[in-house]
N, C-alpha and C positions, 0 to 999 in steps of 0.2 A: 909486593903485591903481585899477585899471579891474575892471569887475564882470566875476566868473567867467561864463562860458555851457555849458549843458548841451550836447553833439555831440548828433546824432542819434539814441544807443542813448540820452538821458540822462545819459551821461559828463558827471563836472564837468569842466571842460577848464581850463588854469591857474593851478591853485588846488591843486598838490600837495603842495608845500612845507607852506601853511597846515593841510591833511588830512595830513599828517604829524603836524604838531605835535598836532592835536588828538590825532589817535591815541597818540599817547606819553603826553598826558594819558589817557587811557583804560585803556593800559596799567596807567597808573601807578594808577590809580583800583581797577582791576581788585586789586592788590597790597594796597593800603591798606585797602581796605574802602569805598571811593567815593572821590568828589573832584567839583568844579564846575568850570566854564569859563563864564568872562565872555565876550562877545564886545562888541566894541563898532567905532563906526567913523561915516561921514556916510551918509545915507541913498543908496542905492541902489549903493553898492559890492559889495553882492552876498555882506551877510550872512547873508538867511536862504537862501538858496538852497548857501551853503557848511555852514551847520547842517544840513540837512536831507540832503544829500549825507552828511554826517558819520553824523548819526543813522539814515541807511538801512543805512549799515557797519555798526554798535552793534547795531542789531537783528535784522542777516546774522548776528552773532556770539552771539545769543542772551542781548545786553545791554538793559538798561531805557534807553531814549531819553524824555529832558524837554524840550520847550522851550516856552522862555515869550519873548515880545513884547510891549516897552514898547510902547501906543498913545498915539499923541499926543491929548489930549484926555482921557486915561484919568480918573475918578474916583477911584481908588485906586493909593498910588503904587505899590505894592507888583503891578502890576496883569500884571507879566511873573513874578511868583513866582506868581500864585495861576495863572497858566494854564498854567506848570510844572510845578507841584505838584496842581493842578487834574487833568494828565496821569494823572501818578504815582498817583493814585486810583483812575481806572479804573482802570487795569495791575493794582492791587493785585485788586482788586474783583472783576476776570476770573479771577485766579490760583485756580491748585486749592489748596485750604483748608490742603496743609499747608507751601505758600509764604507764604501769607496769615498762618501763626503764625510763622512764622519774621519775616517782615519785621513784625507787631506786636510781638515779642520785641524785637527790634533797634530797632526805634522807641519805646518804651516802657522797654526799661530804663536805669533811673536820669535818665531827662528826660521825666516823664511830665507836669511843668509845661510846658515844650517842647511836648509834643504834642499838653496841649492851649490851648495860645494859635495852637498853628495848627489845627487844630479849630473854632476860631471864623472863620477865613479860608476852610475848605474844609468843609462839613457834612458830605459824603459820610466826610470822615478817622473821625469816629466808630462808624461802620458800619462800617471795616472795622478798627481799631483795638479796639473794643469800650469798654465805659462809661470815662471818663478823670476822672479829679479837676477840677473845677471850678475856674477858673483865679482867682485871689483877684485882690479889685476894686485893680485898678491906674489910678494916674492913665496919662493917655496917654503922656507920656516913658516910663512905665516898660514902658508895654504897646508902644508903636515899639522899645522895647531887647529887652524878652523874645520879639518877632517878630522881628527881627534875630537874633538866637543862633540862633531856632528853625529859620530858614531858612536860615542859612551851615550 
């Protein structure tokens, strides 16, 4: 696979096929109530420049765009969820207050341990989430499992 190039206006040039498929995920996300997309590949095939292409579409269509990038060398593995999610905060953050209860509703009910084991990964989530039950002392296996749920 050779890496996608922007034309002139910015056009991804192609890479239509793969901008399909995300978009049907999108769709479908749209349907369900959300959905993720993994992307993965060798370095410089030209995946973030096809997310980014993707996610300008997402947010033409008045959808929330996340992306996060493993860094090589990162400290934490988790280091492409938190600057996903990291995203997703501001988004919330800027929102007029009565998206902001909607998406704490939605995020809060019935996984409010959920939300806050990532609360501990994003400060800002409690700000706009508002005060969250204190997440009980977990050895690390159990706290890398209940960040895993939190984050899929």
């Amino acid at each position: 696979m050779t890496a996608p190039a922007p034309d002139r206006d910015g056009n991804l040039v192609g890479r239509q096929s793969e901008l399909a498929r995300l978009e049907v995920a999108f769709e479908a996300a749209e349907r369900h109530g959300g959905g993720l997309v993994l992307l993965s590949g060798v370095p410089g095939v030209g995946k973030s420049t096809l997310v980014h292409a993707f996610g300008d579409r997402v947010s033409r269509t008045g959808g929330v765009f996340a992306y996060g990038r493993f860094r090589e060398g990162a400290r934490a593995p988790y280091s492409a969820w938190g600057e996903a999610l990291g995203g997703l905060v501001c988004v919330m953050e800027a929102s007029p207050s009565g998206e902001r209860d909607r998406w704490r509703a939605e995020l809060t009910r019935g996984s409010s341990t959920l939300a806050a084991a990532l609360s501990g990964l994003f400060p800002g989530l409690e700000a706009v989430l508002g005060d969250l039950p204190e997440a009980a002392d977990l050895d690390a296996a159990d706290r890398r499992r209940r960040l895993q749920r939190a984050a899929v």
